[in-house]
mmCIF entry with sequence, helices, sheets and N, C-alpha, C, O atoms, coordinates in Angstrom:
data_MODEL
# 
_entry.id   MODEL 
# 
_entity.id                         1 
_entity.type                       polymer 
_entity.pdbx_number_of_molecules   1 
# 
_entity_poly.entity_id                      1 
_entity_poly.type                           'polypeptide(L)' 
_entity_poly.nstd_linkage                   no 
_entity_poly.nstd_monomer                   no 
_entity_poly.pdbx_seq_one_letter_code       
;(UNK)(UNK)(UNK)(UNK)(UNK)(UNK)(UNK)(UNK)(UNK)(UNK)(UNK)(UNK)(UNK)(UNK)(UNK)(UNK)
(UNK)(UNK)(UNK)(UNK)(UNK)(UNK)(UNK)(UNK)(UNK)(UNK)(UNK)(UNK)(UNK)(UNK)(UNK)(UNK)
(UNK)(UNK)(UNK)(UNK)(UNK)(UNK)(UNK)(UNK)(UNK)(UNK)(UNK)(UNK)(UNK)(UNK)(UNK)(UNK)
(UNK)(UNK)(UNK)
;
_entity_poly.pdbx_seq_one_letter_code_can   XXXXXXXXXXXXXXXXXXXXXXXXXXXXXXXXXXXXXXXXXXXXXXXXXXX 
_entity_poly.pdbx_strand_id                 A 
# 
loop_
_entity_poly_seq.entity_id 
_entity_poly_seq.num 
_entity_poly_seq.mon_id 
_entity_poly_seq.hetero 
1 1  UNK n 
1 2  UNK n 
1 3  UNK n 
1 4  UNK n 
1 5  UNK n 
1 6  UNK n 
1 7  UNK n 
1 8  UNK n 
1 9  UNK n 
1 10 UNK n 
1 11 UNK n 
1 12 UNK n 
1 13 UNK n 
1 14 UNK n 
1 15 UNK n 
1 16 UNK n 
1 17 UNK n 
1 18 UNK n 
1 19 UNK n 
1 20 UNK n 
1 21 UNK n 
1 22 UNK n 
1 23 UNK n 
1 24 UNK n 
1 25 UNK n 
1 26 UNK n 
1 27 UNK n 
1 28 UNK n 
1 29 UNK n 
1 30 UNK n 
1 31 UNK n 
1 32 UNK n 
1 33 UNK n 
1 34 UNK n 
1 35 UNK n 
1 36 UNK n 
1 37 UNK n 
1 38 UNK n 
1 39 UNK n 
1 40 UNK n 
1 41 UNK n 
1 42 UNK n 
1 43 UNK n 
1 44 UNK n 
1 45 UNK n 
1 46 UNK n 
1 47 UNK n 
1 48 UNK n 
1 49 UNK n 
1 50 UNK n 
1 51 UNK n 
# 
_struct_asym.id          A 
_struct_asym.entity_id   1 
# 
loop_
_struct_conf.conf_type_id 
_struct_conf.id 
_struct_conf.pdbx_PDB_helix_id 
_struct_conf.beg_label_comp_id 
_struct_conf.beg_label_asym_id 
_struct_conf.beg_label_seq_id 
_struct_conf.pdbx_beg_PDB_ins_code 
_struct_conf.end_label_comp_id 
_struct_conf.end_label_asym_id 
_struct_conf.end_label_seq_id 
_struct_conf.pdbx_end_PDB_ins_code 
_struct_conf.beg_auth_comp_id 
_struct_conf.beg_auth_asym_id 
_struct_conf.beg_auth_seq_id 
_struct_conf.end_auth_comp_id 
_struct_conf.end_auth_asym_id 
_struct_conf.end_auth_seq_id 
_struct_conf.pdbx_PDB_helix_class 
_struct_conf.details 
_struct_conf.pdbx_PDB_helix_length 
HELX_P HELX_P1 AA1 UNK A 3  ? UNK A 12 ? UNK A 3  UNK A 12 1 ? 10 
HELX_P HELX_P2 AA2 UNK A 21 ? UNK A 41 ? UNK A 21 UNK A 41 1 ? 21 
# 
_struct_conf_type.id          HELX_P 
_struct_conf_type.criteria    ? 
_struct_conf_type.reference   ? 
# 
loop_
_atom_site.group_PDB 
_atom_site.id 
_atom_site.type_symbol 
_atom_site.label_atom_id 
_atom_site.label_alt_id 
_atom_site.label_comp_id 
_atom_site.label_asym_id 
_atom_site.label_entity_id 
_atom_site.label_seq_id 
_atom_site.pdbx_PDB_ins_code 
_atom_site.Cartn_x 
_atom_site.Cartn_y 
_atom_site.Cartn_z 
_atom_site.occupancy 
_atom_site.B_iso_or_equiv 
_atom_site.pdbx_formal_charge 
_atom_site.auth_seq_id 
_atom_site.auth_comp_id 
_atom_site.auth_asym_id 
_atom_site.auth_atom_id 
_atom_site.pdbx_PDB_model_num 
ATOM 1   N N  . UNK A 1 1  ? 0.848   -1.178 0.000   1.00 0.00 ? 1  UNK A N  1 
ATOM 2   C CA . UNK A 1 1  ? 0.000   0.000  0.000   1.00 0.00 ? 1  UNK A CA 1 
ATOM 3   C C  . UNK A 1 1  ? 0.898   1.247  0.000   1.00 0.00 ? 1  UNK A C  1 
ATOM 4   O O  . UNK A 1 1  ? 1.795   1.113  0.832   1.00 0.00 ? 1  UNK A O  1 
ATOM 5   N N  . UNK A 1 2  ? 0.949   2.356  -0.626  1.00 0.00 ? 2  UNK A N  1 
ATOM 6   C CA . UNK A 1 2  ? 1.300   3.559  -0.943  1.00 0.00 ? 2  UNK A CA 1 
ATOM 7   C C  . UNK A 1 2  ? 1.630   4.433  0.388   1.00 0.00 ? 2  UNK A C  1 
ATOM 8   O O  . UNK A 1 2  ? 0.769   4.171  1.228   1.00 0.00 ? 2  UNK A O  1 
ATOM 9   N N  . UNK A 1 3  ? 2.308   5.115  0.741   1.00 0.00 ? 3  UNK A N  1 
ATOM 10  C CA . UNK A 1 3  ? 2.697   5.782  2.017   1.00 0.00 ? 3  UNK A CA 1 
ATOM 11  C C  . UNK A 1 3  ? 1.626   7.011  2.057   1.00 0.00 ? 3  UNK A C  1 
ATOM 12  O O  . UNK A 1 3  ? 1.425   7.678  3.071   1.00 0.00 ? 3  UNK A O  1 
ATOM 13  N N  . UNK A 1 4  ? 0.968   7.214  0.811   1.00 0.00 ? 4  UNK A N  1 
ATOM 14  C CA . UNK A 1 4  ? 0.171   8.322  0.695   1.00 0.00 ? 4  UNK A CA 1 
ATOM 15  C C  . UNK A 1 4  ? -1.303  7.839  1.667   1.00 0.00 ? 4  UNK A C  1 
ATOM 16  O O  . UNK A 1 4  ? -2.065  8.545  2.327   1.00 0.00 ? 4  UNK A O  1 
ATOM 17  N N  . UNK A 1 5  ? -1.298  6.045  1.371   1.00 0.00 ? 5  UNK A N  1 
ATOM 18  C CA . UNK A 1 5  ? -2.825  5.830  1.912   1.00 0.00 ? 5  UNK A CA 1 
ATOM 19  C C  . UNK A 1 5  ? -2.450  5.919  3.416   1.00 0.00 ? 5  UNK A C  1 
ATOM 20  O O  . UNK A 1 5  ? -3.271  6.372  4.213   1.00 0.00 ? 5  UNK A O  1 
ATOM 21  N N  . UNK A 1 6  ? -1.067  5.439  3.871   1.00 0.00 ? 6  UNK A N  1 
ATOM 22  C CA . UNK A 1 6  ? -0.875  5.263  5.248   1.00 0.00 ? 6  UNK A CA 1 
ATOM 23  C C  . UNK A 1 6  ? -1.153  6.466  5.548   1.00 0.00 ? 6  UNK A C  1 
ATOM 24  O O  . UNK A 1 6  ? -2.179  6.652  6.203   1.00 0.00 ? 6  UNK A O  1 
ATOM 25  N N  . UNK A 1 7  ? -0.637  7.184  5.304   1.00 0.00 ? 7  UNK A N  1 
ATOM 26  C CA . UNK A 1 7  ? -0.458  9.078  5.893   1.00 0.00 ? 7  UNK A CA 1 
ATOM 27  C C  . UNK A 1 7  ? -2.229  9.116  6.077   1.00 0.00 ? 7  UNK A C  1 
ATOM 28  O O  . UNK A 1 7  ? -2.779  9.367  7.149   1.00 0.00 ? 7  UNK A O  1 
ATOM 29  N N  . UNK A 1 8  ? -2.979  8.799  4.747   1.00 0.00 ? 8  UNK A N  1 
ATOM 30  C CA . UNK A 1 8  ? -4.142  9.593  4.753   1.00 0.00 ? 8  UNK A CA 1 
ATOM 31  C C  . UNK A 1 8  ? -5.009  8.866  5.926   1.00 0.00 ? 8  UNK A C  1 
ATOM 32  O O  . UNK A 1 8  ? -5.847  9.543  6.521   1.00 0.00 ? 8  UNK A O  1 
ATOM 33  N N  . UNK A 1 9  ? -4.815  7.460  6.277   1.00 0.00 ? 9  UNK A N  1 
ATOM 34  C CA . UNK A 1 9  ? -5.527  6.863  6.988   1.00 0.00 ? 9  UNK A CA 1 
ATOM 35  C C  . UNK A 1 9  ? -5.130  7.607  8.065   1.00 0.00 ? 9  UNK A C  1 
ATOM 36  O O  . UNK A 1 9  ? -5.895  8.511  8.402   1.00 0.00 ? 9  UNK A O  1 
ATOM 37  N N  . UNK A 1 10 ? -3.810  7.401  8.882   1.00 0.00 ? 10 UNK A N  1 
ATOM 38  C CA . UNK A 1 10 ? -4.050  8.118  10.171  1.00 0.00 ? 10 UNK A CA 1 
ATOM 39  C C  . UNK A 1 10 ? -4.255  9.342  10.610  1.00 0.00 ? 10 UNK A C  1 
ATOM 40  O O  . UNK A 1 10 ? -4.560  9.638  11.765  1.00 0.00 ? 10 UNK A O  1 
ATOM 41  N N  . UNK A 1 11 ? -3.982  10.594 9.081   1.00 0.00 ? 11 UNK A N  1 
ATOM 42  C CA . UNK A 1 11 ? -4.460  11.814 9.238   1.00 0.00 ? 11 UNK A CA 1 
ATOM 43  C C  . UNK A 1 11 ? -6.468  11.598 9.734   1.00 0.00 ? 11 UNK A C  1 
ATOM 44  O O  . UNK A 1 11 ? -6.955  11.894 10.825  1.00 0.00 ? 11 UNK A O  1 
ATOM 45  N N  . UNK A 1 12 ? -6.982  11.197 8.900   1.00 0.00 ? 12 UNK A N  1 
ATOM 46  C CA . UNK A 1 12 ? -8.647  11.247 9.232   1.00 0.00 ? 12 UNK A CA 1 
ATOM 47  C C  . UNK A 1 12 ? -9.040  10.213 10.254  1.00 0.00 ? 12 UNK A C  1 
ATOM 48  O O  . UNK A 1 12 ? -10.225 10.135 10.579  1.00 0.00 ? 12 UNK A O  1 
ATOM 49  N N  . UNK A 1 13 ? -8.115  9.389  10.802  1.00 0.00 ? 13 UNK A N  1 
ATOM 50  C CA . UNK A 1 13 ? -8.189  8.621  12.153  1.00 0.00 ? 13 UNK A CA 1 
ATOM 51  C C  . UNK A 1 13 ? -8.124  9.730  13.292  1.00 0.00 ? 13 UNK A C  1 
ATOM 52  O O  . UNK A 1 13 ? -8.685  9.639  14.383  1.00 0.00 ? 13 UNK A O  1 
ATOM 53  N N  . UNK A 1 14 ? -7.602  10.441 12.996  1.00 0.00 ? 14 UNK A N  1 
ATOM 54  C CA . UNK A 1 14 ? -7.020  11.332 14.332  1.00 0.00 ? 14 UNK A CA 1 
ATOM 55  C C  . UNK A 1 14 ? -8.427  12.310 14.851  1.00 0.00 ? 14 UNK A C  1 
ATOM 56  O O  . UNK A 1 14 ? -9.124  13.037 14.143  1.00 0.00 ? 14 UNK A O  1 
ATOM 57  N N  . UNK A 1 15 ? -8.544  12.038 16.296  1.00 0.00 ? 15 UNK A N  1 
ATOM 58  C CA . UNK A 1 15 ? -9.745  12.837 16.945  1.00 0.00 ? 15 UNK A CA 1 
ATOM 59  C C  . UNK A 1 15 ? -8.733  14.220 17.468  1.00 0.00 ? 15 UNK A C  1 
ATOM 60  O O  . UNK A 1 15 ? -7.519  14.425 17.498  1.00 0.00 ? 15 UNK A O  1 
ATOM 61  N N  . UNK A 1 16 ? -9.990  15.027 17.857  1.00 0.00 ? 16 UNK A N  1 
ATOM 62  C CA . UNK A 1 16 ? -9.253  16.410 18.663  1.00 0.00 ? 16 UNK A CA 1 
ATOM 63  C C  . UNK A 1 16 ? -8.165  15.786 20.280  1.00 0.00 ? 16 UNK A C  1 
ATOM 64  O O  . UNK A 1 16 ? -7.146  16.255 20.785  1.00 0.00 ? 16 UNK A O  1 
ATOM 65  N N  . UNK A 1 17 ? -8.735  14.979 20.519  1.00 0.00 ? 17 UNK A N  1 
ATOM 66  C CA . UNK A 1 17 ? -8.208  14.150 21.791  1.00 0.00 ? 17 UNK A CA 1 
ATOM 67  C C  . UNK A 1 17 ? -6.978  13.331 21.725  1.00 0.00 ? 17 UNK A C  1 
ATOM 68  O O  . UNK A 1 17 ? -6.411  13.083 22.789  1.00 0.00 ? 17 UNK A O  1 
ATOM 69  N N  . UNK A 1 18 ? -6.593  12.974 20.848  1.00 0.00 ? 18 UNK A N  1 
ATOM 70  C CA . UNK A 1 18 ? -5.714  12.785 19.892  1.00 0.00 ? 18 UNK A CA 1 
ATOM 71  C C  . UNK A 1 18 ? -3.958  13.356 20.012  1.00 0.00 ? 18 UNK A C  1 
ATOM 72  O O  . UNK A 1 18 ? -2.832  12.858 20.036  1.00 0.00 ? 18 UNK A O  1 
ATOM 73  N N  . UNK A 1 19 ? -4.722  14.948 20.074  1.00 0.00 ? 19 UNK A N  1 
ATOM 74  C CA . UNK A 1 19 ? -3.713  15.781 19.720  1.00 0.00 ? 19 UNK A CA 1 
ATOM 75  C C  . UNK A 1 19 ? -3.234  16.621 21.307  1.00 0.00 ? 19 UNK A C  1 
ATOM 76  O O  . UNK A 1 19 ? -3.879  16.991 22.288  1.00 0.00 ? 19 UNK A O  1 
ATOM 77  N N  . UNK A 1 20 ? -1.591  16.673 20.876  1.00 0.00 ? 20 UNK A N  1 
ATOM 78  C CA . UNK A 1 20 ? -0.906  17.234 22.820  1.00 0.00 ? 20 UNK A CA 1 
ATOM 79  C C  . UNK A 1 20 ? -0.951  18.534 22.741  1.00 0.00 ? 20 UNK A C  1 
ATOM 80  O O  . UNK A 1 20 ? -0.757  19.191 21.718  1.00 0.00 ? 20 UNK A O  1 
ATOM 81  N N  . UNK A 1 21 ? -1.231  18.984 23.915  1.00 0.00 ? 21 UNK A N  1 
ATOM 82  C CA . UNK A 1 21 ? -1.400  20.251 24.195  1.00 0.00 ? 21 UNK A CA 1 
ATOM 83  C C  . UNK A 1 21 ? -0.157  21.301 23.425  1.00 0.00 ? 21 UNK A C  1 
ATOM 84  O O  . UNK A 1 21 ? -0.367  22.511 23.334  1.00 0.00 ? 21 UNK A O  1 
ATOM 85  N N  . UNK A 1 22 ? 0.762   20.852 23.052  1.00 0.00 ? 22 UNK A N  1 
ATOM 86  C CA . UNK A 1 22 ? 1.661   21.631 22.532  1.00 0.00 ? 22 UNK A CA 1 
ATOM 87  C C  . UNK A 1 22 ? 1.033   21.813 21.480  1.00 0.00 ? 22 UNK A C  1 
ATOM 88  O O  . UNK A 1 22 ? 0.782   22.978 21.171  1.00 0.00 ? 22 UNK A O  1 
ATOM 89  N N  . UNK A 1 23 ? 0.566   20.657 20.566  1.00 0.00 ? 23 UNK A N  1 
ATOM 90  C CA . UNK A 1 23 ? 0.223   20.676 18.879  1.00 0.00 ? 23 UNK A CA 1 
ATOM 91  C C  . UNK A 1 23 ? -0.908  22.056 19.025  1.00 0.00 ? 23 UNK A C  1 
ATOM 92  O O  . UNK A 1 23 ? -0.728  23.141 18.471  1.00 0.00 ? 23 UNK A O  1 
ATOM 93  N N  . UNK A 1 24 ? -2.161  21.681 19.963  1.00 0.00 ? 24 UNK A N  1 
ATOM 94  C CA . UNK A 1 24 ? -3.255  22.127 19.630  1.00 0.00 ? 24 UNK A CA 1 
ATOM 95  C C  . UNK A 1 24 ? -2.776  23.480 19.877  1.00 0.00 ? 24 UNK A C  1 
ATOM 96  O O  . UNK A 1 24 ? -3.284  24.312 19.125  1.00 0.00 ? 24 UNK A O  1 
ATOM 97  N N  . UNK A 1 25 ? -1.662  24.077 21.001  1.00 0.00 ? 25 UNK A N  1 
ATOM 98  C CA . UNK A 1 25 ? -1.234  25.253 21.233  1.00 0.00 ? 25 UNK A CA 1 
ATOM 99  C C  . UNK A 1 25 ? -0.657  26.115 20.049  1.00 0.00 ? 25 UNK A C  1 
ATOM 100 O O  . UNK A 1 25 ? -0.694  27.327 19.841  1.00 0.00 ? 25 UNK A O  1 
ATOM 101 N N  . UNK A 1 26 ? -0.180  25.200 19.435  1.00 0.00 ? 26 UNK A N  1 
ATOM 102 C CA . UNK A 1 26 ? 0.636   25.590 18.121  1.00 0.00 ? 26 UNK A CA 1 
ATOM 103 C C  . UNK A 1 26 ? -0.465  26.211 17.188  1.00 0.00 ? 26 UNK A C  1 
ATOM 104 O O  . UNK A 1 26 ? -0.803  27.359 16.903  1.00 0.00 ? 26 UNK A O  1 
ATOM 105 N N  . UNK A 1 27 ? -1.031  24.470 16.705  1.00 0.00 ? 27 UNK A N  1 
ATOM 106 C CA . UNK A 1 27 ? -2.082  25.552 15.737  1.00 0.00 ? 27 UNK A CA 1 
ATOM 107 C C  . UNK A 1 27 ? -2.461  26.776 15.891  1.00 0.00 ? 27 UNK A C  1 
ATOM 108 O O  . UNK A 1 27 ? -2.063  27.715 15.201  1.00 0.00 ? 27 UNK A O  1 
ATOM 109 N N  . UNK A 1 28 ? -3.302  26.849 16.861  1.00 0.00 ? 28 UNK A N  1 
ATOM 110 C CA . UNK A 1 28 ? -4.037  28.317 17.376  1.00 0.00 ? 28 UNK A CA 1 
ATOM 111 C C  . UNK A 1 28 ? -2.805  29.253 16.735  1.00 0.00 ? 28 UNK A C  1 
ATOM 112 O O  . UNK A 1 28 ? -2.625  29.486 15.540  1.00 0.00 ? 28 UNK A O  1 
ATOM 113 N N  . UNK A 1 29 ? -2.042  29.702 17.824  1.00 0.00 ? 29 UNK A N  1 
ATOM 114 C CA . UNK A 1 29 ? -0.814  30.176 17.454  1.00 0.00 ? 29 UNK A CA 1 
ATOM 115 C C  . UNK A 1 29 ? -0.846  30.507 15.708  1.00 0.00 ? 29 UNK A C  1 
ATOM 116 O O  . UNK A 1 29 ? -1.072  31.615 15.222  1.00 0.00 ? 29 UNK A O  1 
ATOM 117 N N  . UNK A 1 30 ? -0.628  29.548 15.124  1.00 0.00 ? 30 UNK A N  1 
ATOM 118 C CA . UNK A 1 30 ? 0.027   29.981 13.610  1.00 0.00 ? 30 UNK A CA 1 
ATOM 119 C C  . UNK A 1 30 ? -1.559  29.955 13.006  1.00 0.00 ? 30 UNK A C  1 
ATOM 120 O O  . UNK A 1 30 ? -1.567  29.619 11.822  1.00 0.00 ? 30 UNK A O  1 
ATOM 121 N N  . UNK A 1 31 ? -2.775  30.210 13.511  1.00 0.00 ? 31 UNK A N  1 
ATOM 122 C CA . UNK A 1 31 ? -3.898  30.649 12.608  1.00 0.00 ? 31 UNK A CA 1 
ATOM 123 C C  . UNK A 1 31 ? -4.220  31.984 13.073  1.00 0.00 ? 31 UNK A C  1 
ATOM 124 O O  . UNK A 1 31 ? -4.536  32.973 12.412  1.00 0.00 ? 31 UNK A O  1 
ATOM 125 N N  . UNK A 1 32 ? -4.106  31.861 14.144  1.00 0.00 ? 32 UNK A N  1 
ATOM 126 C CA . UNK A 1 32 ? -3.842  33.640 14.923  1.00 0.00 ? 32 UNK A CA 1 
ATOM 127 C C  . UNK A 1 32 ? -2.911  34.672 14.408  1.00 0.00 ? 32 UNK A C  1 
ATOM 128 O O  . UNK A 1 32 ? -3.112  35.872 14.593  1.00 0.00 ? 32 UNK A O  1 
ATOM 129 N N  . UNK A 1 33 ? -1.962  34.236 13.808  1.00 0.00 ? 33 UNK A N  1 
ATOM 130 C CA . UNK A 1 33 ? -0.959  34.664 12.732  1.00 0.00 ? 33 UNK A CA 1 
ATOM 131 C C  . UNK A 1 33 ? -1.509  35.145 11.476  1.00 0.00 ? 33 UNK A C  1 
ATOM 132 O O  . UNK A 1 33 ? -1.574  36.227 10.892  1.00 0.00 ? 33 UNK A O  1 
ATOM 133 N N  . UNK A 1 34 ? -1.864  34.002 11.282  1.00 0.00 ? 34 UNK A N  1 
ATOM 134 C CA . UNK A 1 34 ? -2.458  34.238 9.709   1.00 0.00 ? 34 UNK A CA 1 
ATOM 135 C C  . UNK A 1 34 ? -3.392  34.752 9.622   1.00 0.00 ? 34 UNK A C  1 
ATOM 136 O O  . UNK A 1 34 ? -3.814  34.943 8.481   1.00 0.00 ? 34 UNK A O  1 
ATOM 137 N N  . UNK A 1 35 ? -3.967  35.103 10.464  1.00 0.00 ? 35 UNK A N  1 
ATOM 138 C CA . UNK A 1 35 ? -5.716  36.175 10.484  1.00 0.00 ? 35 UNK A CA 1 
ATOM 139 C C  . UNK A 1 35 ? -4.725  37.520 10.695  1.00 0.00 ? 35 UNK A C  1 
ATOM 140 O O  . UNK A 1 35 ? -5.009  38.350 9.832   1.00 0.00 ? 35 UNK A O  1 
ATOM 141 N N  . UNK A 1 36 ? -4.076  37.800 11.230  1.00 0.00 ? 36 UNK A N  1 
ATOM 142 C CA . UNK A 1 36 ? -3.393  38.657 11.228  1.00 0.00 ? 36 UNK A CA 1 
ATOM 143 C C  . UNK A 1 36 ? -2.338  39.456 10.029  1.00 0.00 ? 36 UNK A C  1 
ATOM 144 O O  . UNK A 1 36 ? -2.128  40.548 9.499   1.00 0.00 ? 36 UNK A O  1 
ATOM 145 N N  . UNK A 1 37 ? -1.863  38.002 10.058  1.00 0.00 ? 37 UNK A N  1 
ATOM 146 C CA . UNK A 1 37 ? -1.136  39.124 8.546   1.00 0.00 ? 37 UNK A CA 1 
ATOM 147 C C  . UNK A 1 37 ? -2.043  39.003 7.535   1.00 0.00 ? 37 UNK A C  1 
ATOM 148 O O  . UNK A 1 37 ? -1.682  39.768 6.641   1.00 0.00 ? 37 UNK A O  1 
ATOM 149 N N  . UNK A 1 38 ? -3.199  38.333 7.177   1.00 0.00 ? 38 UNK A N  1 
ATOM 150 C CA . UNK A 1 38 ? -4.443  38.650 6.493   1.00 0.00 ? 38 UNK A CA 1 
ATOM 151 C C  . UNK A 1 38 ? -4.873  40.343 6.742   1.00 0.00 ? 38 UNK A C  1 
ATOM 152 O O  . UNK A 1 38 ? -4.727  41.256 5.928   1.00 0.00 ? 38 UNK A O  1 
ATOM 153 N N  . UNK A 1 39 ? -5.367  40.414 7.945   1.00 0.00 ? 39 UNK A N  1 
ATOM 154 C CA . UNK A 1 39 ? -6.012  41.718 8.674   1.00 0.00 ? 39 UNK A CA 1 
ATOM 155 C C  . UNK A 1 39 ? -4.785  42.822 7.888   1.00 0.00 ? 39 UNK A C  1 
ATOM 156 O O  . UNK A 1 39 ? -5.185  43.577 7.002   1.00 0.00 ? 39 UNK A O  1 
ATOM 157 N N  . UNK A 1 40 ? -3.613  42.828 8.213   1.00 0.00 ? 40 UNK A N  1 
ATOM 158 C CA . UNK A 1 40 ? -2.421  43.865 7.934   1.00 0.00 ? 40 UNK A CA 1 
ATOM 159 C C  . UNK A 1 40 ? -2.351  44.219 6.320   1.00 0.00 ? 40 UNK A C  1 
ATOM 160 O O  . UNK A 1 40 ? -2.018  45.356 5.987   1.00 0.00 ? 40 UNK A O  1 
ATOM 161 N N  . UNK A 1 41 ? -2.645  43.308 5.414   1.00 0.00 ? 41 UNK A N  1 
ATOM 162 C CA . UNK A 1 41 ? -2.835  43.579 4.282   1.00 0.00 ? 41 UNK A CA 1 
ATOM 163 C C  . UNK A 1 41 ? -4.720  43.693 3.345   1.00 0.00 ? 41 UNK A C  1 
ATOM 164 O O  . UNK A 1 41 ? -5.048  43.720 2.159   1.00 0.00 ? 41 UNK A O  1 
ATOM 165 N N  . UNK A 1 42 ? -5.424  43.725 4.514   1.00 0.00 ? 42 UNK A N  1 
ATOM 166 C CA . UNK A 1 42 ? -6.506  43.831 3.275   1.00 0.00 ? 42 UNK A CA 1 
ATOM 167 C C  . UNK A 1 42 ? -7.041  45.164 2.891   1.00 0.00 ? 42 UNK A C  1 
ATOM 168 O O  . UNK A 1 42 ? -8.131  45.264 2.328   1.00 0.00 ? 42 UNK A O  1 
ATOM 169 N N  . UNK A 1 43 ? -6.307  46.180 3.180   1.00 0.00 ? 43 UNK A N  1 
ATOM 170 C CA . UNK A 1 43 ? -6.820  47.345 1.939   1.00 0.00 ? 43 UNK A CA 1 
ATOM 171 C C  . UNK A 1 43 ? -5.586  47.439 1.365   1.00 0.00 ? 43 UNK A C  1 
ATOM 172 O O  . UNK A 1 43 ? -5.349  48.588 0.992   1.00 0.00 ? 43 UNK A O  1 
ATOM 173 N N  . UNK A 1 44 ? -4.703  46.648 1.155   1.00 0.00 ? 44 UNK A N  1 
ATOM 174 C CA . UNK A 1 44 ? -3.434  47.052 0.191   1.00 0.00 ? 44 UNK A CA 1 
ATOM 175 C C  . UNK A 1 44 ? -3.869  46.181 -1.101  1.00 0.00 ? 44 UNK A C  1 
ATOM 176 O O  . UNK A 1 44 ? -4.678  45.263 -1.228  1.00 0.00 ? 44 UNK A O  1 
ATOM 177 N N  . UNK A 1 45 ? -2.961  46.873 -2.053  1.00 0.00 ? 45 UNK A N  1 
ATOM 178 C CA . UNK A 1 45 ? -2.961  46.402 -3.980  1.00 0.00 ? 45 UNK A CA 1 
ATOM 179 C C  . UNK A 1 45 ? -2.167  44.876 -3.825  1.00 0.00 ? 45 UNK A C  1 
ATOM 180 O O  . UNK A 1 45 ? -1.096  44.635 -3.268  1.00 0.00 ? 45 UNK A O  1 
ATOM 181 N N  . UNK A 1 46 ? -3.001  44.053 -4.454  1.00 0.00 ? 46 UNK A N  1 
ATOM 182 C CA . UNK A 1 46 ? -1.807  42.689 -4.089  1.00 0.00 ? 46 UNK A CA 1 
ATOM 183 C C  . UNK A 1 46 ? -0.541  43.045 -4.905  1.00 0.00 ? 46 UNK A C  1 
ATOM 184 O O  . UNK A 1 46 ? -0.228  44.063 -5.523  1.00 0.00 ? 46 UNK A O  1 
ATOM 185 N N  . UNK A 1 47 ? 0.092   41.837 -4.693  1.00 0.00 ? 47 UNK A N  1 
ATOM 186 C CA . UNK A 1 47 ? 1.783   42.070 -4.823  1.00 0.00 ? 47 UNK A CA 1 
ATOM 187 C C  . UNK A 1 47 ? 1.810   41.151 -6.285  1.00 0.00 ? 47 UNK A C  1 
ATOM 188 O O  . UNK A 1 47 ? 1.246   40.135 -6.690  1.00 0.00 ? 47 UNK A O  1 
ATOM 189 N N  . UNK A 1 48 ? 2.976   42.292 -6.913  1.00 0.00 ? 48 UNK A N  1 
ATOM 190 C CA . UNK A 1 48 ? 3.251   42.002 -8.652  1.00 0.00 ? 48 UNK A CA 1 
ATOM 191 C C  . UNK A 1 48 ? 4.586   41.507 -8.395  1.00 0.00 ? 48 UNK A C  1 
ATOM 192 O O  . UNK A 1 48 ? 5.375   42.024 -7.603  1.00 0.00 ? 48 UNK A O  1 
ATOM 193 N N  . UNK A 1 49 ? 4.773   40.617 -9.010  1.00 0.00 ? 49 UNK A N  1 
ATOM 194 C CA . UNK A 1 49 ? 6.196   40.422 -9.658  1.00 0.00 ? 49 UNK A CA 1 
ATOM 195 C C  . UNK A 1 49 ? 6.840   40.768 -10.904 1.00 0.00 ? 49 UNK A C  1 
ATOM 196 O O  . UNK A 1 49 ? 6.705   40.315 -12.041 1.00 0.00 ? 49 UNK A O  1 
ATOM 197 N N  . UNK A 1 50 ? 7.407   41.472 -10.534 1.00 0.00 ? 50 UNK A N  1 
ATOM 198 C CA . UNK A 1 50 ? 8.321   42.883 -11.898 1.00 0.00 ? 50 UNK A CA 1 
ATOM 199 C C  . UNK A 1 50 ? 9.437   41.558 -12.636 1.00 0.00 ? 50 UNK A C  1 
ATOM 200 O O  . UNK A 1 50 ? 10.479  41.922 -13.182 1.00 0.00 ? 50 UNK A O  1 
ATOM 201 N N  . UNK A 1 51 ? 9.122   40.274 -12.578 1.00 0.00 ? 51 UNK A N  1 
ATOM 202 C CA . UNK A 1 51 ? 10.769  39.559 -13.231 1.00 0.00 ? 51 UNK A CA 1 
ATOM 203 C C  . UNK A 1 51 ? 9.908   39.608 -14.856 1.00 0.00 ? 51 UNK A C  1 
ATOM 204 O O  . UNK A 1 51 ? 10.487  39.226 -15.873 1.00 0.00 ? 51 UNK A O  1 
# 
């Protein structure tokens, strides 16, 4: 079997209970981020690449 099915099986096996207080700390963390540097750029012109 493919390492892709292994991965996918225990990714959608996994409950919230599952996961250690560091992980779930983390996430938060780096989506709290990303709403943020979302928030910091939404009335700016998106970004061009001049190459």
């Amino acid at each position: 079997m493919p390492l892709v099915d292994d991965i996918a099986r225990y990714a959608t096996g996994l409950t919230f209970d599952d996961l250690s207080d560091h992980a779930i700390r983390t996430v938060k963390q780096r989506l709290v981020d990303s709403l943020g540097c979302r928030l910091g750029v939404f009335d700016q012109p998106p970004a061009v690449n001049d190459r």
